[in-house]
FIMARRO-365469 format. One record per residue: x, y, z of N, C-alpha, C in turn; residue in one letter. Coordinates in steps of 0.02 Angstrom, whole numbers, plus 50000, padded with zeros to 5 digits. Example, Ala and Ser with C-alpha at 12.3 -4.5 7.8 and 13.67 -1.06 7.14 Angstrom:
REM FIMARRO-365469
506604971650390506154977550390506604983550390A
506424988850354506844994750357506455000250394S
REM end
This chain:
REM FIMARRO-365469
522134926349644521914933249656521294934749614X
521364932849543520744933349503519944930049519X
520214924349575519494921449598519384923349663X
519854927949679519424931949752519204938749722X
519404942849687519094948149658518674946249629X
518344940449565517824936149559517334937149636X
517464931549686517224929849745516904938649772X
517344943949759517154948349807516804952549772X
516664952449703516154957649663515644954449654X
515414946849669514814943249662514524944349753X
514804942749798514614944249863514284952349865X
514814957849846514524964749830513824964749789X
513814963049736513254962249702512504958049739X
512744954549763512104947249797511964952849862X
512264955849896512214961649959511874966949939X
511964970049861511564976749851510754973449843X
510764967549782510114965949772509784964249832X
509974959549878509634959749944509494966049967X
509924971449978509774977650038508954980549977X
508964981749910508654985049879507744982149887X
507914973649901507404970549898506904969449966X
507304972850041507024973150096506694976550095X
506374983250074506094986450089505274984950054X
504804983450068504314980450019503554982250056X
503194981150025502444984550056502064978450086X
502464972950079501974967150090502064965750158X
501244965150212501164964750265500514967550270X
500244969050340499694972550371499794978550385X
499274982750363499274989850368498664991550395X
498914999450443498305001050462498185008550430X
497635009450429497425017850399497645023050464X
497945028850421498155031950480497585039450448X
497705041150382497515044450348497175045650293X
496625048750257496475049150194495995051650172X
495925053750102495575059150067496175062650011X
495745067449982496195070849933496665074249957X
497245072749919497835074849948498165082749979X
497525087649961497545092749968497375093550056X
496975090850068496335089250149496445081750173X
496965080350198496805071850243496435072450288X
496005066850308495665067550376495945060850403X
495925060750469496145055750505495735049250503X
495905043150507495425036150497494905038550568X
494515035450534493845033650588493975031450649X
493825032750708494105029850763493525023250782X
493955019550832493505012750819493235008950774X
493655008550708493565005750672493905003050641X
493724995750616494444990350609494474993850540X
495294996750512495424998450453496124996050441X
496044989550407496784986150378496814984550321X
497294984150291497404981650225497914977550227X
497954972150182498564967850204498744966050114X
499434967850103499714964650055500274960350053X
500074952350008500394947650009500434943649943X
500734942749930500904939349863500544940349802X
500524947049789500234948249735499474948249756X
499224946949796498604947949844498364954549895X
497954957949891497884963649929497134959749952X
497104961550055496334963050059496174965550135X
495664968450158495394971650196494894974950206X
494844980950262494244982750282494444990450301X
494164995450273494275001150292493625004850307X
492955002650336492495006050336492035001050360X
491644998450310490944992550336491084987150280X
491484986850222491544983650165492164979550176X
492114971550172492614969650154492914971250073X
493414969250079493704969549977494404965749984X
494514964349915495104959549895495244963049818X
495854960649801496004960749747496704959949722X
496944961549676497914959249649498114965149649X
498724966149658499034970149654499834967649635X
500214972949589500774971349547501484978549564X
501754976749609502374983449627502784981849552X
503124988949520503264990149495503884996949504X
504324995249547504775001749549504165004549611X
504125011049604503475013649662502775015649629X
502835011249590502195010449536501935003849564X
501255004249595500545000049608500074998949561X
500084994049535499564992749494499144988849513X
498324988849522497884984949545497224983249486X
497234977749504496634972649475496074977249489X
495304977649453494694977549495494594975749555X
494134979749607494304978049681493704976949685X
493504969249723493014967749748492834970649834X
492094969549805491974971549886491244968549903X
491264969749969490664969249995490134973849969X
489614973349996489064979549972488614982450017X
488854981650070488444986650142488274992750116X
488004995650151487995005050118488105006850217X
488965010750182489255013050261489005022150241X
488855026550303488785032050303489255036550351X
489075042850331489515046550407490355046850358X
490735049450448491585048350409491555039950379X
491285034850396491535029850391491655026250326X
490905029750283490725027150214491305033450179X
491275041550208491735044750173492425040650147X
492935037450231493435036350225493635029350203X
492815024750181493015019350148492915020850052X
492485026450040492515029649986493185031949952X
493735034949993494265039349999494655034849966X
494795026650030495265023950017495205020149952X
494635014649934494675012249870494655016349798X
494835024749843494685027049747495505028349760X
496035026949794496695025849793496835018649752X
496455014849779496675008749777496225006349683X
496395010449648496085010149554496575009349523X
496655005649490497275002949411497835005049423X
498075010249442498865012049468498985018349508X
499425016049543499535021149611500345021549619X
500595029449645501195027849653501315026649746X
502145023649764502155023149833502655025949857X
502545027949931503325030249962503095026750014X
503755022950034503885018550093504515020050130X
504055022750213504615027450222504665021350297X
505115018250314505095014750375504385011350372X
503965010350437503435011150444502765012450418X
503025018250368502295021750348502455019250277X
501635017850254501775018750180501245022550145X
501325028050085500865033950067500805029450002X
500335029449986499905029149911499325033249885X
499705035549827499235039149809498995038249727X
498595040549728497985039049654498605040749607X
498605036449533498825040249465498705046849428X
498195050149466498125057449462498325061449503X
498455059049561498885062649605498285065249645X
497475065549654497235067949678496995065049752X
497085059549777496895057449819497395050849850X
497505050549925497965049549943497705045450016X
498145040150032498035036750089498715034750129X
498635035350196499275035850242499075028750270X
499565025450267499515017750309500035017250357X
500105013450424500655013150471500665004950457X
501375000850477501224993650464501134992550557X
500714986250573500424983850610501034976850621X
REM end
């Protein structure tokens, strides 16, 4: 009896850590939204805007600039490396909403991952980006 109550509080346990650990940001995202969190404006239409995070790896295109960089989950704490980028000069909504998103994407951000969508927003709370996964 003692090694099935053993057997059945280690199965319970190995089941919570799995369910807790499905839910995760890593994949392809697309911009749905962004700007300061007060005013979202909608992504640019016709324009490729993805971000993809993978193994401690973030990179994409939200405007005319590629960029890359690391990123570290922490609870719903984002922490990111310096973000490289390209160096086009984008104008219009396009340079706005590639402006918007990498000043989200600075040293730490918190997340809500709700299904589908995932919100990140700046460590000041002032500026905010809506992603759908792809």
């Amino acid at each position: 009896m003692k090694k099935f109550v053993i057997g059945l509080l280690a199965m319970i346990i190995l089941s919570a850590c799995a369910g807790g650990s499905s839910a995760s940001i890593r994949g392809q995202w697309s911009l749905v939204l962004h700007g300061p969190t007060s005013s979202q404006s909608p992504a640019a239409p016709n324009v490729e805007t993805s971000i993809e995070f993978k193994d401690g790896q973030m990179s994409g295109n939200v405007g005319c600039n590629g960029f890359s960089g690391e990123y570290n989950v922490d609870g719903d704490t984002i922490t990111f490396s310096p973000v490289m980028s390209t160096l086009m000069f984008c104008e219009g909504p396009v340079g706005e909403q590639e402006t918007a998103t990498l000043a989200v994407l600075r040293e730490h951000a918190t997340f809500v991952l709700d299904g589908n969508t995932l919100t990140i927003t700046s460590g000041d709370g002032s500026w905010s980006i809506l992603l759908e996964r792809k």
